[in-house]
C-alpha positions as CSV (number, residue, x, y, z in Angstrom):
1,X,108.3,129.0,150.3
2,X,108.5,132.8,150.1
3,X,110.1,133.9,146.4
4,X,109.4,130.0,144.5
5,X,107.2,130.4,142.1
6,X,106.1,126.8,142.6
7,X,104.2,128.0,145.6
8,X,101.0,128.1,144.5
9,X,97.7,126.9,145.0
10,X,95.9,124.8,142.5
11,X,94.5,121.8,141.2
12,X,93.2,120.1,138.3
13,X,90.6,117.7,137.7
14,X,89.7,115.6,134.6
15,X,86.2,114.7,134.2
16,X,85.4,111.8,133.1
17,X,81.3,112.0,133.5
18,X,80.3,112.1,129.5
19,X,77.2,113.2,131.0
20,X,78.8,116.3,132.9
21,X,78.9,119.4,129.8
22,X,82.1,121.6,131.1
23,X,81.6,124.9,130.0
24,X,84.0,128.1,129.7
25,X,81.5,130.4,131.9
26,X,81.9,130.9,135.5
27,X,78.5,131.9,137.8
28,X,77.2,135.0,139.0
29,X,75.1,133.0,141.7
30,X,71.8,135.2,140.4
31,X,70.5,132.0,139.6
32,X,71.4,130.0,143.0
33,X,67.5,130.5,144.3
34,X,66.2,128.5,141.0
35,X,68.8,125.8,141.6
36,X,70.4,126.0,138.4
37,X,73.8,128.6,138.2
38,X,74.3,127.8,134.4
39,X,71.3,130.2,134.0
40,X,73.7,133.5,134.5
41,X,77.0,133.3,134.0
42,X,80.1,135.5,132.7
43,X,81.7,133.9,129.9
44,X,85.7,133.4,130.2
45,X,87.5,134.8,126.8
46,X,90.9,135.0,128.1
47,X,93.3,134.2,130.5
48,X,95.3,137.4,132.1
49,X,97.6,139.1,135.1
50,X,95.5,141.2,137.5
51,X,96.4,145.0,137.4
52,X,97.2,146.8,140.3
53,X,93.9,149.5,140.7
54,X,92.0,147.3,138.2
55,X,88.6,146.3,138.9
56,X,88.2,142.5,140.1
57,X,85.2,139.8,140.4
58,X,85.7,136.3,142.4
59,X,82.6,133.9,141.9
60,X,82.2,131.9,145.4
61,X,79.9,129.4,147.1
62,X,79.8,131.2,150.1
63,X,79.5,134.6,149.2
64,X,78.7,134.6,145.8
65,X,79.9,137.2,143.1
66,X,81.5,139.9,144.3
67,X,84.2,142.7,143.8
68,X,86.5,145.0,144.5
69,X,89.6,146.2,143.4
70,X,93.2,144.6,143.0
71,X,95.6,146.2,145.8
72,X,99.1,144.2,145.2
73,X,100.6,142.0,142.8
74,X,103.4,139.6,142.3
75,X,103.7,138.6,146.2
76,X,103.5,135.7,148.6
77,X,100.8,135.3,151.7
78,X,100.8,132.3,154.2
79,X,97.4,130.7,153.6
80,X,96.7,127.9,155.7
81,X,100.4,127.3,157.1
82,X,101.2,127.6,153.1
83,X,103.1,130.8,151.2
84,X,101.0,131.0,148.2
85,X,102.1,133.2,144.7
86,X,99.6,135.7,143.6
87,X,98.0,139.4,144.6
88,X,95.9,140.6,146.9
89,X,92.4,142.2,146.8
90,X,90.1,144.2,148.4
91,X,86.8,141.6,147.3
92,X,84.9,140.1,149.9
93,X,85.1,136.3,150.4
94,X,84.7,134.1,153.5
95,X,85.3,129.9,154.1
96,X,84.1,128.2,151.4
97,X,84.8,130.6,148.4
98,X,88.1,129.1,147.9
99,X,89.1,127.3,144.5
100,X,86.5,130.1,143.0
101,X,87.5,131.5,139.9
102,X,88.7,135.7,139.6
103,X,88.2,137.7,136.8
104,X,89.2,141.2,135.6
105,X,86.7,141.7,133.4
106,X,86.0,138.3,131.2
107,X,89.9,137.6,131.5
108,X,90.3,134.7,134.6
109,X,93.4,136.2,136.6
110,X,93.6,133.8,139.2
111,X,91.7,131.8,141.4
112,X,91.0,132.3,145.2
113,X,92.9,130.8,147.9
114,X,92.4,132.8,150.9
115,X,90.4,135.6,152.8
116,X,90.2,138.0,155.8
117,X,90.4,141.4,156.9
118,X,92.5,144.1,157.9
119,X,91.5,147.0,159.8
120,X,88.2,146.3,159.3
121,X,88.2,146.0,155.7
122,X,88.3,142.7,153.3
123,X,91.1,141.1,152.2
124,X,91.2,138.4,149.8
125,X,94.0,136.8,148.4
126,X,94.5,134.9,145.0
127,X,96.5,132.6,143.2
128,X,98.1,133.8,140.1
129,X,96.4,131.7,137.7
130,X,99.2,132.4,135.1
131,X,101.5,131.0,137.3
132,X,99.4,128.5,138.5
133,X,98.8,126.6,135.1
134,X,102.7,126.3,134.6
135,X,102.2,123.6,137.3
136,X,99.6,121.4,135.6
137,X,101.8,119.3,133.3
138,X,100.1,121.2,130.6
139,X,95.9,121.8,131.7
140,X,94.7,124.7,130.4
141,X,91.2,126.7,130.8
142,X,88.3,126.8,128.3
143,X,87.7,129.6,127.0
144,X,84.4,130.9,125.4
145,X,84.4,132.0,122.0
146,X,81.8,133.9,120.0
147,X,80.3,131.7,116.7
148,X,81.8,132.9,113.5
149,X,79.4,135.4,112.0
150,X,79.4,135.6,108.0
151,X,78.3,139.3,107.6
152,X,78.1,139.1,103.7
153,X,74.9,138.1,101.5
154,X,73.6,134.3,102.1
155,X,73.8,133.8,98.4
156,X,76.8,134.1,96.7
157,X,77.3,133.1,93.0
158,X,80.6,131.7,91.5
159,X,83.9,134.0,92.4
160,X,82.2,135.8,95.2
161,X,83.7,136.2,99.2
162,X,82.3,135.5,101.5
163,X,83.0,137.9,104.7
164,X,82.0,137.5,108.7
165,X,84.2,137.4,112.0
166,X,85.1,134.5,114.1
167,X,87.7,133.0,116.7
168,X,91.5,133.9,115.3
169,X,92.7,130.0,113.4
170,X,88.9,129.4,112.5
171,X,88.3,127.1,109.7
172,X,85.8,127.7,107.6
173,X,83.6,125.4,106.0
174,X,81.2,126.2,103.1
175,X,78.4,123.9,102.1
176,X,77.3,124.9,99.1
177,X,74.0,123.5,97.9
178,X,74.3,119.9,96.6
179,X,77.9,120.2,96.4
180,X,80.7,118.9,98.8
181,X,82.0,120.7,101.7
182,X,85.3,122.6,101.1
């Protein structure tokens, strides 16, 4: 229903295969000839609200990875019979990109639910992904984070730091040679 936030467009699997390795990258389809799309990928760091005039990527099976630009937020579309929350865009997509994953930049900002065009030019229209995880009972997405870096000497001798960068709430743990982890 127009103006509920509740109308969205969403799902959310759990995977049980111990074999499957989820990761927090999304394709660029480079790879799609080779059969194998975890060869290029875009990592996701964040999750975010699209921008009005900001720059926008959707990765789908149809038409790969593509983009444009974000022309509307914060409004409502009938997709399929349904009124869907979200913003519009100017990316191409066509049947079969939808559930694919949007991006502004390496932040995920929603995820597409439906496409067309209007005087000739695309239109694509996505779920607000914020929004959209409020209705999960509590899934999240992974996101990919750099490996802490230690960017001071290897060996250190008693009393010295240790420096580097790493994920904010990182724990560090130091191994020192033949002594216990702390």
């Amino acid at each position: 229903t127009v103006g509920e936030l509740s109308s969205s467009d969403v799902s959310a699997w759990d995977i049980v295969n111990a074999d499957l390795d989820t990761r927090p990258l999304v394709t660029d389809w480079k790879t799609a000839d080779q059969n194998d799309l975890s060869l290029s990928t875009v990592p996701v760091r964040a999750v975010g609200s699209a921008q009005v005039g900001a720059a926008v990527t959707k990765s789908g099976r149809t038409t790969g990875f593509t983009s444009g630009t974000v022309i509307g937020i914060n409004g409502w579309a009938n997709v399929s019979g349904r009124q869907v929350f979200g913003f519009m865009t100017d990316v191409p997509s066509a049947e079969g990109d939808s559930g694919g994953a949007v991006l502004q930049g390496n932040s995920a900002v929603g995820i597409l639910s439906g496409g067309s065009t209007q005087d000739g030019a695309p239109r694509m229209f996505a779920a607000d992904l914020q929004n959209a995880l409020t209705l999960t009972d509590g899934y999240t997405v992974a996101l990919f984070l750099d490996a802490p870096v230690v960017t001071s000497a290897a060996q250190l001798g008693v009393g010295g730091t240790v420096t580097g960068t790493g994920p904010a709430n990182t724990t560090l743990v130091v191994t020192p040679e033949g002594g216990t982890p702390f």
